[in-house]
C-alpha beads as a LAMMPS data file, in Angstrom:
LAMMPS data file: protein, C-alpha beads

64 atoms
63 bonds

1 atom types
1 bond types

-500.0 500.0 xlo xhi
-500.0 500.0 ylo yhi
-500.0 500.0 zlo zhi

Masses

1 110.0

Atoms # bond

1 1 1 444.513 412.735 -374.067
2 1 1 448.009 414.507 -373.857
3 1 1 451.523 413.501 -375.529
4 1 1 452.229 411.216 -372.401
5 1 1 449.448 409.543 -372.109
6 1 1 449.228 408.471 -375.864
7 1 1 453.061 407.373 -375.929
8 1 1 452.581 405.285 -372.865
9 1 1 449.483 403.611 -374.226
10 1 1 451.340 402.928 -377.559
11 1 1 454.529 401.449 -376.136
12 1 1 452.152 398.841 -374.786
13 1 1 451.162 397.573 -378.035
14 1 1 454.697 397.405 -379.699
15 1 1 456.962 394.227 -379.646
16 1 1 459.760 393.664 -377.669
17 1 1 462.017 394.648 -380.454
18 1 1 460.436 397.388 -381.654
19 1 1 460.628 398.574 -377.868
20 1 1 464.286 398.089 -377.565
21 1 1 464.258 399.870 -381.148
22 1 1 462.862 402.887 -379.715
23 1 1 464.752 402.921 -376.796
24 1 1 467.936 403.175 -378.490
25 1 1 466.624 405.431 -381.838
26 1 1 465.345 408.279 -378.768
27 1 1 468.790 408.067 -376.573
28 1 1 470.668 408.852 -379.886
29 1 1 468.415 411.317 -380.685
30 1 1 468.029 412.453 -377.338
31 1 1 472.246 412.621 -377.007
32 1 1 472.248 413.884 -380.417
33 1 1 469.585 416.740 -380.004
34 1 1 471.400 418.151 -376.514
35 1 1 474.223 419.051 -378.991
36 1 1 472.643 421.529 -381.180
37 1 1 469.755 422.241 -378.451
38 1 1 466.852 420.517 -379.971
39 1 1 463.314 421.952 -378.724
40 1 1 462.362 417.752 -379.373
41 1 1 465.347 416.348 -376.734
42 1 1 462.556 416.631 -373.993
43 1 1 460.410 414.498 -375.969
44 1 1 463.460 411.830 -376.744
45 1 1 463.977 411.236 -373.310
46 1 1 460.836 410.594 -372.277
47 1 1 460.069 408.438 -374.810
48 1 1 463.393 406.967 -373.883
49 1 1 462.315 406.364 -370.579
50 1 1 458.358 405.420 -371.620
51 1 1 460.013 402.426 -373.479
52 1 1 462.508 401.088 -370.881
53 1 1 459.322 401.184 -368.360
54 1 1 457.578 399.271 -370.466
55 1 1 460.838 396.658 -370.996
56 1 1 460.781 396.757 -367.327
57 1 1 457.404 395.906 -366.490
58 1 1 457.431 393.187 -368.928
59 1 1 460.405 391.549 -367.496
60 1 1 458.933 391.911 -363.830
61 1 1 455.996 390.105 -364.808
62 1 1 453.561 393.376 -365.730
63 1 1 451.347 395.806 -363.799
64 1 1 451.768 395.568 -360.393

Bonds

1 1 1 2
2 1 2 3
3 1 3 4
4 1 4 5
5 1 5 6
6 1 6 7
7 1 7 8
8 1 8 9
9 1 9 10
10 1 10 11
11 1 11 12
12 1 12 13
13 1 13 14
14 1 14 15
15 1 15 16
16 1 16 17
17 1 17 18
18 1 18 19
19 1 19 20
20 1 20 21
21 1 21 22
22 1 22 23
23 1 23 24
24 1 24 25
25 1 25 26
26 1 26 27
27 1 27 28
28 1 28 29
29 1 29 30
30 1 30 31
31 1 31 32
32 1 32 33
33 1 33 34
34 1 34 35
35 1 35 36
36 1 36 37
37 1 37 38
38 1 38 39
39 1 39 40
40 1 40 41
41 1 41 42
42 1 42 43
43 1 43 44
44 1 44 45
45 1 45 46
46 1 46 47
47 1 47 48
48 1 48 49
49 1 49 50
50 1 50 51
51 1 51 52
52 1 52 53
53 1 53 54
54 1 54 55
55 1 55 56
56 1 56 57
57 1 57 58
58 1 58 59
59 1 59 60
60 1 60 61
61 1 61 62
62 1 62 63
63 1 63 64
């Protein structure tokens, strides 16, 4: 399995908090990284993004 695929599977098995933990650690990273052009700020954002999907699907009610 690739980077994606591994990330997305492990954001399912982390808590609510520990996704809204994530979320927030990778956006400052993320923000922080585009400053001093970080090879990683790819990877921030789309863990960034993995982790509010995941938020989101919980809140709709899951997989659809």
């Amino acid at each position: 399995m690739n980077w994606h695929t591994n990330i997305m599977i492990d954001m399912e098995s982390k808590s609510m908090d520990e996704l809204r933990y994530i979320k927030q650690d990778c956006l400052e990273a993320a923000r922080a990284g585009e400053t001093i052009s970080n090879p990683k700020v790819g990877q921030y954002w789309d863990a960034f993004h993995y982790a509010a999907g995941e938020i989101k699907r919980r809140k709709d009610g899951g997989r659809k």
